[in-house]
mmCIF file of the N, C-alpha and C atoms, coordinates in Angstrom:
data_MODEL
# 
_entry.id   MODEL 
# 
loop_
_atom_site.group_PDB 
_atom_site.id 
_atom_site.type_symbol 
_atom_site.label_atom_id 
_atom_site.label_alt_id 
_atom_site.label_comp_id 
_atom_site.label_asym_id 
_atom_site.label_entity_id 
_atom_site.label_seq_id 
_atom_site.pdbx_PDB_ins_code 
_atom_site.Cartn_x 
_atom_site.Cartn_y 
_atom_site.Cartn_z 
_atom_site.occupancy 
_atom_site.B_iso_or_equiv 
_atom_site.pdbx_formal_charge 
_atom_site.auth_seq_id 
_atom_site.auth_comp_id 
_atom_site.auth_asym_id 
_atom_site.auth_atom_id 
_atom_site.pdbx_PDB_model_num 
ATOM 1   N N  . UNK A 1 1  ? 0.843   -1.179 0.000  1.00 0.00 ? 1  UNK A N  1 
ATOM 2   C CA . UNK A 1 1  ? 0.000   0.000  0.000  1.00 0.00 ? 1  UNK A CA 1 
ATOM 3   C C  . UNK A 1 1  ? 0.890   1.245  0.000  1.00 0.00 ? 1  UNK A C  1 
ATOM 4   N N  . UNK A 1 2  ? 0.222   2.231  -0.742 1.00 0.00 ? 2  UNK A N  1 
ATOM 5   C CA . UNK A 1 2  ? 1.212   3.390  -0.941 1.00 0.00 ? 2  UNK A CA 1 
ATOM 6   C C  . UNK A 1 2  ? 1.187   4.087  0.723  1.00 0.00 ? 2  UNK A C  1 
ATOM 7   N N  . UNK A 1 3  ? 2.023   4.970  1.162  1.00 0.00 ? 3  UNK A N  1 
ATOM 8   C CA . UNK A 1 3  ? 2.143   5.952  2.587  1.00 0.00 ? 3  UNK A CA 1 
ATOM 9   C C  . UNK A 1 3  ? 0.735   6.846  2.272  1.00 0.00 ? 3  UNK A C  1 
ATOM 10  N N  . UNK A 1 4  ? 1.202   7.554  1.512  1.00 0.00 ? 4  UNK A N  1 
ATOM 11  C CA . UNK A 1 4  ? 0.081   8.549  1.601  1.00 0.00 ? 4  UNK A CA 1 
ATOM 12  C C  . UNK A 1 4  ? -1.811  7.561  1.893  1.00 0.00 ? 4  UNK A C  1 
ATOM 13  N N  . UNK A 1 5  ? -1.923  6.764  1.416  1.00 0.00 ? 5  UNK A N  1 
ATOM 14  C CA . UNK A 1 5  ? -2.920  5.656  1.245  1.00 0.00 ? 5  UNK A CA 1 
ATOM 15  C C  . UNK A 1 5  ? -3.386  5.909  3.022  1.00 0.00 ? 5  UNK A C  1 
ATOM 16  N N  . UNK A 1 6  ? -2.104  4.878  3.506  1.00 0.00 ? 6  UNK A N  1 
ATOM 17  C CA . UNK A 1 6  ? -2.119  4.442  4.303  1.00 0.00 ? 6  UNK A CA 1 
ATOM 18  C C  . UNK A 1 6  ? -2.336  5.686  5.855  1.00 0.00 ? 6  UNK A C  1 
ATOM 19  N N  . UNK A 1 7  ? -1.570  6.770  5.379  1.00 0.00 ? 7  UNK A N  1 
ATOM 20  C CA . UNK A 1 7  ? -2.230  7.929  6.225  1.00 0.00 ? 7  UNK A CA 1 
ATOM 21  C C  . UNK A 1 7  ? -3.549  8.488  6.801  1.00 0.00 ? 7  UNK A C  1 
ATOM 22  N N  . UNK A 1 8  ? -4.279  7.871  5.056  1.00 0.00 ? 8  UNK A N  1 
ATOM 23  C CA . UNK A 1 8  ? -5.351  8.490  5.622  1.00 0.00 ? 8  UNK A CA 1 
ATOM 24  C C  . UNK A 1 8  ? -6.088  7.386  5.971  1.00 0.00 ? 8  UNK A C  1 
ATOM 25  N N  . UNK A 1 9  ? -6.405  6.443  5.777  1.00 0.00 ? 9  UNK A N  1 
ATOM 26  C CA . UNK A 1 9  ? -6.754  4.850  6.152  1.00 0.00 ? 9  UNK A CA 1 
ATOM 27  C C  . UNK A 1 9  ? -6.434  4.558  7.526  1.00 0.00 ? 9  UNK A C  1 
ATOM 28  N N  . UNK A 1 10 ? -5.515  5.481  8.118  1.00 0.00 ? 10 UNK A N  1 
ATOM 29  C CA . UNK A 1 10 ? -5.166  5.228  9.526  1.00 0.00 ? 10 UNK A CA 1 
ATOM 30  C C  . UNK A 1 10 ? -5.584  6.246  10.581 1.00 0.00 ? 10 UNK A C  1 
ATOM 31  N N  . UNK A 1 11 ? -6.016  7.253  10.059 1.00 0.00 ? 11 UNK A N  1 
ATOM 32  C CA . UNK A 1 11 ? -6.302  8.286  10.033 1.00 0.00 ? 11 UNK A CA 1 
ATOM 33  C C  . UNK A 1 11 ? -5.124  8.797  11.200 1.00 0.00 ? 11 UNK A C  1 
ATOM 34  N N  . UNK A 1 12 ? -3.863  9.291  11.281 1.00 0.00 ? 12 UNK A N  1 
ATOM 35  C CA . UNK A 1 12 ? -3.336  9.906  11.018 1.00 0.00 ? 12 UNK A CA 1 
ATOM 36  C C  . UNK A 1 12 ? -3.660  11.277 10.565 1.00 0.00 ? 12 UNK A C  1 
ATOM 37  N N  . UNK A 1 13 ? -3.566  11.093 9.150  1.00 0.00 ? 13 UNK A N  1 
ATOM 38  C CA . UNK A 1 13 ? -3.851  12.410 8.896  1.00 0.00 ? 13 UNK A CA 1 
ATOM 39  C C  . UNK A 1 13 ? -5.019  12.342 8.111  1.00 0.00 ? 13 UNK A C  1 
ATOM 40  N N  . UNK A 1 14 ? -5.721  13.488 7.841  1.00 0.00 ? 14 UNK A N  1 
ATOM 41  C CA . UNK A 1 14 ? -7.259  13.515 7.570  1.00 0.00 ? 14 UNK A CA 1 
ATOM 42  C C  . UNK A 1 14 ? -7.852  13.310 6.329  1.00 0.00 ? 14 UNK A C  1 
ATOM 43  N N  . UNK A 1 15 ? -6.678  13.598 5.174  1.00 0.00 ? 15 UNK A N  1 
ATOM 44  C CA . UNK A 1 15 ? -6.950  13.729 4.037  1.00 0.00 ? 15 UNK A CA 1 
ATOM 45  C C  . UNK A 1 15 ? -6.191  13.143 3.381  1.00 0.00 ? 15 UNK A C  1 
ATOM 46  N N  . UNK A 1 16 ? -6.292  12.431 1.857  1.00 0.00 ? 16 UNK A N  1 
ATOM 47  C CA . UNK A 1 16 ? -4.953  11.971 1.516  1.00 0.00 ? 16 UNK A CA 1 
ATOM 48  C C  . UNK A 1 16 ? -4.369  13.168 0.441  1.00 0.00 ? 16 UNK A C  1 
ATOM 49  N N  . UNK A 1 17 ? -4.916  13.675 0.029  1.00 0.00 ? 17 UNK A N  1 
ATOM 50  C CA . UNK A 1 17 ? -4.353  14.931 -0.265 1.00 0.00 ? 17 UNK A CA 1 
ATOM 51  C C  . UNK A 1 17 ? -3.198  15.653 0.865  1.00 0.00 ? 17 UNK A C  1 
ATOM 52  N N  . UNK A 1 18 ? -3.605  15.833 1.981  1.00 0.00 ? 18 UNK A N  1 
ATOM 53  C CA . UNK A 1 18 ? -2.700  16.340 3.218  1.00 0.00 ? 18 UNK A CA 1 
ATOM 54  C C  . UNK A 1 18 ? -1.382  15.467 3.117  1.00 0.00 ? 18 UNK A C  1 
ATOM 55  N N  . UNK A 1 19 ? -1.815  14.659 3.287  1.00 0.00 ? 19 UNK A N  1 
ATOM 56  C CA . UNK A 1 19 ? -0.525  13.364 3.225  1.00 0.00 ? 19 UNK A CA 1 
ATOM 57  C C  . UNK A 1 19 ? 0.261   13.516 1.812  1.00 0.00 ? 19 UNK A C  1 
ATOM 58  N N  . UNK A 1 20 ? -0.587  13.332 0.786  1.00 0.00 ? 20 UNK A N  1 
ATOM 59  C CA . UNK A 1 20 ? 0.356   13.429 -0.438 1.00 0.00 ? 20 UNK A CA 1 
ATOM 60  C C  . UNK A 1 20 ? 1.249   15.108 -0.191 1.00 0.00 ? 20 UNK A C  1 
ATOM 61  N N  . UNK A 1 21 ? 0.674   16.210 0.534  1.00 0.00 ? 21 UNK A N  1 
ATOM 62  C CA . UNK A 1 21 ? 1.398   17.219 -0.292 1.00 0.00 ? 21 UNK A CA 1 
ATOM 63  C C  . UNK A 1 21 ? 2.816   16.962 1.406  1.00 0.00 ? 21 UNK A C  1 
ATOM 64  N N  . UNK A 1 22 ? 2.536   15.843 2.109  1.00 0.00 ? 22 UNK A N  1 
ATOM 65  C CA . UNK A 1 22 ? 3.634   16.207 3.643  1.00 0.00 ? 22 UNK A CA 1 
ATOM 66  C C  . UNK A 1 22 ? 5.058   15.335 2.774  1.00 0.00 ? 22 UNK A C  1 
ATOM 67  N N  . UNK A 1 23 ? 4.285   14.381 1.974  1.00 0.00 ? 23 UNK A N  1 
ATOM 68  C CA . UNK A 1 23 ? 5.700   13.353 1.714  1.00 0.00 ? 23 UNK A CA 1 
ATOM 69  C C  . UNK A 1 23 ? 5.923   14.506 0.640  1.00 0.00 ? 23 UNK A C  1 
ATOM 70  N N  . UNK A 1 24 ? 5.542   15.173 -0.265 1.00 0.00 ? 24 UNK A N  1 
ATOM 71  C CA . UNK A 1 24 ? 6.550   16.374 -1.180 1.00 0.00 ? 24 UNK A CA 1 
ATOM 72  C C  . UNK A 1 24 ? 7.473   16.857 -0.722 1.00 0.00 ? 24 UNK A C  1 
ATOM 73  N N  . UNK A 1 25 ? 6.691   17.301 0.375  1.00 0.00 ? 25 UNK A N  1 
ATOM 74  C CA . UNK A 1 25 ? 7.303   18.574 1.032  1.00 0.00 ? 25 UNK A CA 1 
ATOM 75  C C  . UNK A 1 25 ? 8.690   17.987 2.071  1.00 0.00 ? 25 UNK A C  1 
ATOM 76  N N  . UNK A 1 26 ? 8.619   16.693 1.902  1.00 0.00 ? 26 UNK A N  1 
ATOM 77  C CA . UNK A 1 26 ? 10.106  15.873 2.698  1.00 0.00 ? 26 UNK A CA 1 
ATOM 78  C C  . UNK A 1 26 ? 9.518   15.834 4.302  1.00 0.00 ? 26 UNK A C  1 
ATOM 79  N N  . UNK A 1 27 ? 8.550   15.986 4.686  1.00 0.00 ? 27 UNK A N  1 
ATOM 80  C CA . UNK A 1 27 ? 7.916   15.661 6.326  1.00 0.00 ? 27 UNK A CA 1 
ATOM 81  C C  . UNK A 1 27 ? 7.482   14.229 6.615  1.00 0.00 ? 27 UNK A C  1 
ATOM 82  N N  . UNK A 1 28 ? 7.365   13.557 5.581  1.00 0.00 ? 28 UNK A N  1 
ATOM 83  C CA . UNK A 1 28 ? 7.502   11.761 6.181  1.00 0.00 ? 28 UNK A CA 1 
ATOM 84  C C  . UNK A 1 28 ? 8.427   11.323 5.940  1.00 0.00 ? 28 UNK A C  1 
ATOM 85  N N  . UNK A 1 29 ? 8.964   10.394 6.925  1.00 0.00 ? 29 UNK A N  1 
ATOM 86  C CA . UNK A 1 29 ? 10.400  9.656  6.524  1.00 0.00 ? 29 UNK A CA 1 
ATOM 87  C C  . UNK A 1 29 ? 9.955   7.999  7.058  1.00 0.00 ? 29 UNK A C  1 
ATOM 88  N N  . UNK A 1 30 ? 10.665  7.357  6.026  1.00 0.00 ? 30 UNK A N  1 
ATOM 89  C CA . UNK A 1 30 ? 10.125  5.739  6.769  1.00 0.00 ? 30 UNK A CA 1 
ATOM 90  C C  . UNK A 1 30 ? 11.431  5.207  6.571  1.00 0.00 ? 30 UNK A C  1 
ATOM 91  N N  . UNK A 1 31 ? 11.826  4.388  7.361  1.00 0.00 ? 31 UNK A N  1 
ATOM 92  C CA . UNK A 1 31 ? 13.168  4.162  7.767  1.00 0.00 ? 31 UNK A CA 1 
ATOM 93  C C  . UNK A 1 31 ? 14.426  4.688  8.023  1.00 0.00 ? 31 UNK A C  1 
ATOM 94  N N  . UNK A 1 32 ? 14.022  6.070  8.484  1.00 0.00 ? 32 UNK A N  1 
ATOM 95  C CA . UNK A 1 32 ? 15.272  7.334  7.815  1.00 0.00 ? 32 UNK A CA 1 
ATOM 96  C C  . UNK A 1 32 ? 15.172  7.753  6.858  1.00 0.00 ? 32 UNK A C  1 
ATOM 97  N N  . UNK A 1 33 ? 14.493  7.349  5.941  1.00 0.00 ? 33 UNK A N  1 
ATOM 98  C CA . UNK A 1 33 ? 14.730  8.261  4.467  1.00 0.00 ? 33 UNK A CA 1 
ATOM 99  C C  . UNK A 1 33 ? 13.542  9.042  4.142  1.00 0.00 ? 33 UNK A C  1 
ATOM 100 N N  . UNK A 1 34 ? 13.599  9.831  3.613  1.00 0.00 ? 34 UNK A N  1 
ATOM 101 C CA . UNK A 1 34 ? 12.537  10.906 3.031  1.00 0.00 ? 34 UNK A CA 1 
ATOM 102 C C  . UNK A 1 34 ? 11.262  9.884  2.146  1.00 0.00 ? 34 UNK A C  1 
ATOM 103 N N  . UNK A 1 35 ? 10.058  10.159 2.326  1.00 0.00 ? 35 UNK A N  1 
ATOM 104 C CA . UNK A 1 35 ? 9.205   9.123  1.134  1.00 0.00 ? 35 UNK A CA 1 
ATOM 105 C C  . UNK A 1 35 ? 8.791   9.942  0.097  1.00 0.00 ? 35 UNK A C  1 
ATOM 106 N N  . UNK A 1 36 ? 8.900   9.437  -0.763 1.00 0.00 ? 36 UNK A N  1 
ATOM 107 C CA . UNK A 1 36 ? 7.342   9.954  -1.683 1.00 0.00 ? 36 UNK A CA 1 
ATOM 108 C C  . UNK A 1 36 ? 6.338   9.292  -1.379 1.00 0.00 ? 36 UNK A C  1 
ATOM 109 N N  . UNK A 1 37 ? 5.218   10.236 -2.356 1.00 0.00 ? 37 UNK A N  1 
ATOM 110 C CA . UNK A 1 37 ? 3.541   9.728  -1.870 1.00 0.00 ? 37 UNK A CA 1 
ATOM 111 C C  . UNK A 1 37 ? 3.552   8.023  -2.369 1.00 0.00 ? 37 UNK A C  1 
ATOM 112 N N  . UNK A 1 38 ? 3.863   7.593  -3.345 1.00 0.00 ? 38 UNK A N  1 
ATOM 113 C CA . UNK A 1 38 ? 3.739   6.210  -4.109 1.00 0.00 ? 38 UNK A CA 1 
ATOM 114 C C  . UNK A 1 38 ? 4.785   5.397  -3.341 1.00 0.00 ? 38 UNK A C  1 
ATOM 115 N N  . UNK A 1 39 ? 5.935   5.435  -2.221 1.00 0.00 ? 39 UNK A N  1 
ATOM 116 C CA . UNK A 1 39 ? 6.273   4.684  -1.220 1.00 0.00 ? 39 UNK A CA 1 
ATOM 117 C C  . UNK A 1 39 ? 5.729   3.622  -0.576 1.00 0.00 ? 39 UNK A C  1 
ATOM 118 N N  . UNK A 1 40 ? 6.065   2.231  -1.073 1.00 0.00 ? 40 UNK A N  1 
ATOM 119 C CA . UNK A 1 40 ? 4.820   1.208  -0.640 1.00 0.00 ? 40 UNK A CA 1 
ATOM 120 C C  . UNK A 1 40 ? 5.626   0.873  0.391  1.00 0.00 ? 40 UNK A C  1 
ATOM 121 N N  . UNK A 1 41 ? 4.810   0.287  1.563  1.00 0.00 ? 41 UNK A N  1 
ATOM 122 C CA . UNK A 1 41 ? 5.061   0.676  3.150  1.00 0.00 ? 41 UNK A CA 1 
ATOM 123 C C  . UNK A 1 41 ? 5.318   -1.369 2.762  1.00 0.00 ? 41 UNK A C  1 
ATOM 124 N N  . UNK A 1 42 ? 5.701   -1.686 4.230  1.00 0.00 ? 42 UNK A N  1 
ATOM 125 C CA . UNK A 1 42 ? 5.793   -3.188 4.483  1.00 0.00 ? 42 UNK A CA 1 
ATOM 126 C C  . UNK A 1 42 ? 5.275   -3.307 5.773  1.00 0.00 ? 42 UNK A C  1 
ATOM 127 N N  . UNK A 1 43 ? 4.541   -4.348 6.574  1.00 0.00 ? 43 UNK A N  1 
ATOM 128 C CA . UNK A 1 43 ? 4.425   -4.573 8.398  1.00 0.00 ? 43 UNK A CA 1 
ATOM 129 C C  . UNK A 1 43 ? 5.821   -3.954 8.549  1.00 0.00 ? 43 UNK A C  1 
ATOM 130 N N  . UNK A 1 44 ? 6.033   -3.974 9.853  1.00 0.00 ? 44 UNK A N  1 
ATOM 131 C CA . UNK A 1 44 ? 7.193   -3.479 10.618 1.00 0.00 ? 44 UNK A CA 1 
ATOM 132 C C  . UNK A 1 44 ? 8.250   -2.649 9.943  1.00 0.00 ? 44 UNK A C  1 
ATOM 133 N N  . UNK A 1 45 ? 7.673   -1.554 9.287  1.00 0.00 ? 45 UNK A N  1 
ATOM 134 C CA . UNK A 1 45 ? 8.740   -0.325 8.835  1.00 0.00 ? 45 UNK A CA 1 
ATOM 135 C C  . UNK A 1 45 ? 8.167   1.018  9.618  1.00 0.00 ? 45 UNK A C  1 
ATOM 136 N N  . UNK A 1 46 ? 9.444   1.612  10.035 1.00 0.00 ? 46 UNK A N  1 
ATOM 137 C CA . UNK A 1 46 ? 9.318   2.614  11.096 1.00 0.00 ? 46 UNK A CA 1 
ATOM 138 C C  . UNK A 1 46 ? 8.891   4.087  10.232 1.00 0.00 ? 46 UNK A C  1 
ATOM 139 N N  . UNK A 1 47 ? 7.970   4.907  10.800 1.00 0.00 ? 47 UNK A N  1 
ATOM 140 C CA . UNK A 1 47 ? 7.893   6.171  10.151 1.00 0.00 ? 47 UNK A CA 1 
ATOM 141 C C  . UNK A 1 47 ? 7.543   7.362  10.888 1.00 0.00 ? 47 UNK A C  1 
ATOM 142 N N  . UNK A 1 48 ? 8.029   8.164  10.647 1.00 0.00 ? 48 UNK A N  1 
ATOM 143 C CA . UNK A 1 48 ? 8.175   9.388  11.532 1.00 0.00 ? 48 UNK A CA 1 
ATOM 144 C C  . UNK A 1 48 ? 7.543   10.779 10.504 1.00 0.00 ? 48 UNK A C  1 
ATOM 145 N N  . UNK A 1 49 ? 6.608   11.280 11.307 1.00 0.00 ? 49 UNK A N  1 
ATOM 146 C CA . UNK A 1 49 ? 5.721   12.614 10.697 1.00 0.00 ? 49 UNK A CA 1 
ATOM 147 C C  . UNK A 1 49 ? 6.444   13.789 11.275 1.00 0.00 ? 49 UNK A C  1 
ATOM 148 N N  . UNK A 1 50 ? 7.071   14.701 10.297 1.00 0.00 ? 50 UNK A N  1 
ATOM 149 C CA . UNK A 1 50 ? 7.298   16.068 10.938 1.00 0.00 ? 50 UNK A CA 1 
ATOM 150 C C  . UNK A 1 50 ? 6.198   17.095 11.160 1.00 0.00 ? 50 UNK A C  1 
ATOM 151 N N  . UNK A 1 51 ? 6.383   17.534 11.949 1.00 0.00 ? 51 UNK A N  1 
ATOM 152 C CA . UNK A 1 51 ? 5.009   18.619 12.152 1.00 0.00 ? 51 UNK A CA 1 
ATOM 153 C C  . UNK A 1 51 ? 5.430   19.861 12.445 1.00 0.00 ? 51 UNK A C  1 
ATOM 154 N N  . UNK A 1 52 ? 5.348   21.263 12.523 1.00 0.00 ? 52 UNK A N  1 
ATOM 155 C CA . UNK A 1 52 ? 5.892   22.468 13.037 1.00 0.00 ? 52 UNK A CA 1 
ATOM 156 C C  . UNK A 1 52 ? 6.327   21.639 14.363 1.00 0.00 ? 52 UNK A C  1 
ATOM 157 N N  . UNK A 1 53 ? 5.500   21.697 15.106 1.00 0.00 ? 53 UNK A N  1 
ATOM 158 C CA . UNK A 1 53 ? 5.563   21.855 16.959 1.00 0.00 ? 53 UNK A CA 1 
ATOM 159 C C  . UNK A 1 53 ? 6.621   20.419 17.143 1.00 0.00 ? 53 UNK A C  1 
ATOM 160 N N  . UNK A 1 54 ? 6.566   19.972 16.415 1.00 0.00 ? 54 UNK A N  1 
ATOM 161 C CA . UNK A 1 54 ? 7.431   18.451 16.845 1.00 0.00 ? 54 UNK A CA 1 
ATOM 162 C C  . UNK A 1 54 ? 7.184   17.150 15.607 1.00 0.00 ? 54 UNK A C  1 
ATOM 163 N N  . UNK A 1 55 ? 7.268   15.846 16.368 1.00 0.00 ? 55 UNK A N  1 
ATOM 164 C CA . UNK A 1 55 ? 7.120   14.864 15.129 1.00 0.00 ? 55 UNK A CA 1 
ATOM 165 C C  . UNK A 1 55 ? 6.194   13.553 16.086 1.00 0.00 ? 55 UNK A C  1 
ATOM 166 N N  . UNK A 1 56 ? 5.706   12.580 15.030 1.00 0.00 ? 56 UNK A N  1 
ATOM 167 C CA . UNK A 1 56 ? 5.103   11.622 15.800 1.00 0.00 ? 56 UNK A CA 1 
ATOM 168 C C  . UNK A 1 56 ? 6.503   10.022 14.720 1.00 0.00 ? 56 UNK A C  1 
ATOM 169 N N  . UNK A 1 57 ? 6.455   9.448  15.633 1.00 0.00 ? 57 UNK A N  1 
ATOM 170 C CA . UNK A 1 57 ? 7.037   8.513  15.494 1.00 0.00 ? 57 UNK A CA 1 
ATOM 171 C C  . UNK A 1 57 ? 6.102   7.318  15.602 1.00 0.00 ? 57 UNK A C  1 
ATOM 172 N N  . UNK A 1 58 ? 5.983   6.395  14.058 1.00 0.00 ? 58 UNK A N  1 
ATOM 173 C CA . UNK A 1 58 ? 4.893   5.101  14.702 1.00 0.00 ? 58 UNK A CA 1 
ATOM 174 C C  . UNK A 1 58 ? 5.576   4.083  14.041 1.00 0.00 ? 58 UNK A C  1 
ATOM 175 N N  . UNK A 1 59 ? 5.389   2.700  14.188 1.00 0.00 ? 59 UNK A N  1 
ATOM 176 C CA . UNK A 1 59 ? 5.401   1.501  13.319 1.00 0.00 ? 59 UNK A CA 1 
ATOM 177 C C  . UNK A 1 59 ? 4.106   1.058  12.976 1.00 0.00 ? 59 UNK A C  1 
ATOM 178 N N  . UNK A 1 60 ? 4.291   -0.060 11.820 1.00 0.00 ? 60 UNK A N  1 
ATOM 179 C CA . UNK A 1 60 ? 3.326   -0.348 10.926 1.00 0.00 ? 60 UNK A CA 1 
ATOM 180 C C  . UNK A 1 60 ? 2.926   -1.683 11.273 1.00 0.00 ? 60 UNK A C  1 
ATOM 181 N N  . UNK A 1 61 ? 1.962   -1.800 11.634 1.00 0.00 ? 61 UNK A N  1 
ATOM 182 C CA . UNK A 1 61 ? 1.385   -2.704 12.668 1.00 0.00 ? 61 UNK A CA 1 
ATOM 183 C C  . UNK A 1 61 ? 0.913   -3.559 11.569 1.00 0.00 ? 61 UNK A C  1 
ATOM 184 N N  . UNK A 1 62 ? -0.204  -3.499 10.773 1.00 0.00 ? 62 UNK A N  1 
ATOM 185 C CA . UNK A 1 62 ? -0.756  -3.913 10.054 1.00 0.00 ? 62 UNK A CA 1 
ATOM 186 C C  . UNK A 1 62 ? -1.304  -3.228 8.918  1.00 0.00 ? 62 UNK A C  1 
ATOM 187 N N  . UNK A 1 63 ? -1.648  -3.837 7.736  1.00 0.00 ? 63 UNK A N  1 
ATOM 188 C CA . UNK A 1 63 ? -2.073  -3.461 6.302  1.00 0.00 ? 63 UNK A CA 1 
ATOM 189 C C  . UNK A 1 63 ? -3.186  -3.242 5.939  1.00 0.00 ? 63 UNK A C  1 
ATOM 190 N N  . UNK A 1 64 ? -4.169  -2.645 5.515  1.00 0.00 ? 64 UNK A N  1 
ATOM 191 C CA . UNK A 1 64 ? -5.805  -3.105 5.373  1.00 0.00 ? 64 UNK A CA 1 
ATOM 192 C C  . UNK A 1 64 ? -6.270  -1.900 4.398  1.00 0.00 ? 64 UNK A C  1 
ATOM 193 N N  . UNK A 1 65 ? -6.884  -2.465 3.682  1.00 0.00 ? 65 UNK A N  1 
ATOM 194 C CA . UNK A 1 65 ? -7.388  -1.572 2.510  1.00 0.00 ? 65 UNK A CA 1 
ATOM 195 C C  . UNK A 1 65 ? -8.946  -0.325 2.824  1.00 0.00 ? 65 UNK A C  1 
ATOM 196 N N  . UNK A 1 66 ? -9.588  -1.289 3.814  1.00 0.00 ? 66 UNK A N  1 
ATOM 197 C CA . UNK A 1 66 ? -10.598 -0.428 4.705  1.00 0.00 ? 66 UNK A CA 1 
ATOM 198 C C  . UNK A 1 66 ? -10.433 -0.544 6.234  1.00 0.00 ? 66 UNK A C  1 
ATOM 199 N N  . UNK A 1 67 ? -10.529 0.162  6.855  1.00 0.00 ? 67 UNK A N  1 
ATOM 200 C CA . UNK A 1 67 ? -11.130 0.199  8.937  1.00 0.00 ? 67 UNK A CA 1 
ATOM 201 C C  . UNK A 1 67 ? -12.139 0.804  8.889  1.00 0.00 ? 67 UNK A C  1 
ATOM 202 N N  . UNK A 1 68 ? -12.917 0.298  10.433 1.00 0.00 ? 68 UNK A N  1 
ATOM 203 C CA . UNK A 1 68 ? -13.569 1.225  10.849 1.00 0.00 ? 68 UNK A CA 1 
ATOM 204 C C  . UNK A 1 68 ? -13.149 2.215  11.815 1.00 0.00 ? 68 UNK A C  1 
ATOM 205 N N  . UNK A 1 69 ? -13.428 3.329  11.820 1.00 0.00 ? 69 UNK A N  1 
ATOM 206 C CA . UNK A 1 69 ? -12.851 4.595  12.815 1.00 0.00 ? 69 UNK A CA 1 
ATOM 207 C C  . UNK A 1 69 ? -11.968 4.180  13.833 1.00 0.00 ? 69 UNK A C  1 
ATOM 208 N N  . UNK A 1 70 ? -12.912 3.219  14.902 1.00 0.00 ? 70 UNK A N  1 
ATOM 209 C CA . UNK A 1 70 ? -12.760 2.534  16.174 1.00 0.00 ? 70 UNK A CA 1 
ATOM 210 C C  . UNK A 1 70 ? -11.097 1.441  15.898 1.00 0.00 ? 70 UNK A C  1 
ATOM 211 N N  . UNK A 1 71 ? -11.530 0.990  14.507 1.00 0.00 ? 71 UNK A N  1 
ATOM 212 C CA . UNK A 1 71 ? -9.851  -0.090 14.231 1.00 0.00 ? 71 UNK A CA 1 
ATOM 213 C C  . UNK A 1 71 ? -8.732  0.892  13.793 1.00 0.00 ? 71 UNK A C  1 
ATOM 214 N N  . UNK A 1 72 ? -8.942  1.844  13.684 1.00 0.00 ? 72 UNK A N  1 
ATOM 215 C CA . UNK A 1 72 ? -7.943  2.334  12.722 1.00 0.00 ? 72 UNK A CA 1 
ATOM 216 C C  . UNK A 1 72 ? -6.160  2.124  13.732 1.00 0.00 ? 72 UNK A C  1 
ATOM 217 N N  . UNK A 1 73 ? -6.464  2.033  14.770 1.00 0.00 ? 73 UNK A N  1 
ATOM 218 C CA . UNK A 1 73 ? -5.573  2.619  15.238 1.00 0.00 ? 73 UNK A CA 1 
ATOM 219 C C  . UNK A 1 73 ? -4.710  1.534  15.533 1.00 0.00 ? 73 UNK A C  1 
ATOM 220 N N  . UNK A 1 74 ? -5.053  0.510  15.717 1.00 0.00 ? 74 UNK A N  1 
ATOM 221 C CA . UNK A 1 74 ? -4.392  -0.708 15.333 1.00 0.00 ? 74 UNK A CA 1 
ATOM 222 C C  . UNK A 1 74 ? -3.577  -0.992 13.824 1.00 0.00 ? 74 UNK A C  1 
ATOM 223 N N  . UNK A 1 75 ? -3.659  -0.650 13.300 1.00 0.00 ? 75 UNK A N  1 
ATOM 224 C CA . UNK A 1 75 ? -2.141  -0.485 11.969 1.00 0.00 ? 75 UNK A CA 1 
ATOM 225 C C  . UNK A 1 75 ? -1.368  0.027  12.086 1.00 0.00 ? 75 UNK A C  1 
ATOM 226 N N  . UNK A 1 76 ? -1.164  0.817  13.574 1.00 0.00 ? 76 UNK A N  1 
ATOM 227 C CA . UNK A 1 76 ? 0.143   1.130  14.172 1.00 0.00 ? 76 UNK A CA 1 
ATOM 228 C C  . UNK A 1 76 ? 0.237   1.574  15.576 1.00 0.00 ? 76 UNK A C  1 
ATOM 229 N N  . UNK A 1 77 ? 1.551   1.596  15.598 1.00 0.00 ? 77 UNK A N  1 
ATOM 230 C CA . UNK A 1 77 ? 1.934   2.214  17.555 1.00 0.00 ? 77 UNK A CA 1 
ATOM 231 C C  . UNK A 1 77 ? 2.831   2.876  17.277 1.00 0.00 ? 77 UNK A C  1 
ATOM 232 N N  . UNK A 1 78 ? 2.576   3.514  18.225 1.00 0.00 ? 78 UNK A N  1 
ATOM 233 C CA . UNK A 1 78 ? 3.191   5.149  18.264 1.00 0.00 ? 78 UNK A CA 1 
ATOM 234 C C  . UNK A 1 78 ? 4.711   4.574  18.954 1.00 0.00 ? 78 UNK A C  1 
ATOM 235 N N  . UNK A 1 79 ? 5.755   4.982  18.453 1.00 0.00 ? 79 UNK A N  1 
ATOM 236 C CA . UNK A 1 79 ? 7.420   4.550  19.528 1.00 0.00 ? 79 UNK A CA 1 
ATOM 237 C C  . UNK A 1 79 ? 7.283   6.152  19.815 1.00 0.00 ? 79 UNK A C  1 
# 
């Protein structure tokens, strides 16, 4: 599944538009490295969101093409 996909599927972030323009702009990184939006993620790869105020750091718990609100949050944990 692409990052940006998976952002908003996790909800993370709200939009996948939002997400596509954060990996442009070099504010997601998954394993250390900068992503683009089309970055297909794997279980257990680490990724870190820059934000003004700070960053969130999560791993990739699990894959899923739909959740409901209540699951979302299970496709990852926050380190």
């Amino acid at each position: 599944m692409r990052i940006d996909k998976f952002l908003k599927i996790s909800r993370i972030l709200k939009r996948r538009t939002l997400s596509k323009e954060a990996c442009e702009k070099g504010k997601v990184l998954i394993n250390g490295r900068e992503a683009k939006p089309a970055h297909q993620i794997r279980i257990g790869d680490e990724c870190e969101l820059q934000f003004a105020g700070g960053s969130v750091k999560f791993r990739i718990l699990n894959i899923k093409e739909t959740v409901k609100k209540d699951e979302a949050s299970s496709l990852y944990e926050i380190i």
